[in-house]
N, C-alpha and C positions, 0 to 999 in steps of 0.2 A: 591711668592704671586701672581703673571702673570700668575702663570702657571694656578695655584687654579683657579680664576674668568676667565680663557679661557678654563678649562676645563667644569665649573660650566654654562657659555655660550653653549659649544657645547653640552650639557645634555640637557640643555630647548630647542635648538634649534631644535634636537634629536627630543624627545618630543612632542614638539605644531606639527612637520611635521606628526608624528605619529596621532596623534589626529587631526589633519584636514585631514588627508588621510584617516582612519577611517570614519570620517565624511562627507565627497567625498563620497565616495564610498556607502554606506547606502545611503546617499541622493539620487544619481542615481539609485542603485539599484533603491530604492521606485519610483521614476518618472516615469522609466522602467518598473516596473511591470503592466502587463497586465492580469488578471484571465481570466481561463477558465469556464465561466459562464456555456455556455452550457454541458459542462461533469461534472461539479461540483456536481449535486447530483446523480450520477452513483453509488459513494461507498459511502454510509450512514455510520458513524460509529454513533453507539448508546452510550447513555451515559454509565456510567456504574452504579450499583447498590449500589455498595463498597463504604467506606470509609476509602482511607488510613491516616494513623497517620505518623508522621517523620518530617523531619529537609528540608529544603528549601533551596536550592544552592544560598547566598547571595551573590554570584560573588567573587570576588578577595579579598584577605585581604586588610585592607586601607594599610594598613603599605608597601605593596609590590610596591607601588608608589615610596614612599620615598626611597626603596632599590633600585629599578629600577634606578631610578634618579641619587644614587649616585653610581651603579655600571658601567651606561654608563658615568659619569663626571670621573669616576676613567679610563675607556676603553679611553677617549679622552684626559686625560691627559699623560698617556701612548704614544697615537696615536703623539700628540702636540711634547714630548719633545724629543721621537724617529725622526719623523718631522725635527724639527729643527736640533738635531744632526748632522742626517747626509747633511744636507743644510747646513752648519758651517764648515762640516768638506770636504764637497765638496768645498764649494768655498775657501777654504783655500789651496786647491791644486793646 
């Protein structure tokens, strides 16, 4: 059961570093960005005339969270009791 709630730990921990590094990162980008005002209207695109019809990329399934989640707590519990293994079977030599 140690293992579960320290593998279930290093999955959020995983996680929240992923999502503030994401979040890092966009933020600076945006600070950073500078436009180029003056070339900006060099290439006009025009709108277009068309109307298309179809399906709209709604990002990621929700559900891919939750697999995510529990496939990295399943990758660190792996990681954890390999880990300790061989730290147990070292010091015991």
């Amino acid at each position: 059961m140690k293992l579960f709630f320290q593998s279930i730990f290093f999955s959020l921990i995983v996680h929240i570093l992923y999502f503030v590094g994401a979040f890092v990162y966009t933020w600076f980008a945006t600070i950073l960005y500078k436009p180029d005002i003056i070339y900006a209207y060099d290439s006009v695109a025009f709108l277009q005339s068309e109307v298309n019809f179809g399906s709209i990329n709604q990002g990621p399934i929700p559900g891919i969270f939750f697999v995510s989640f529990f496939v990295v707590a399943l990758a660190g519990a792996f990681f954890i009791y390999i880990t300790k293994k061989y730290i147990l079977t070292s010091r015991s030599v």
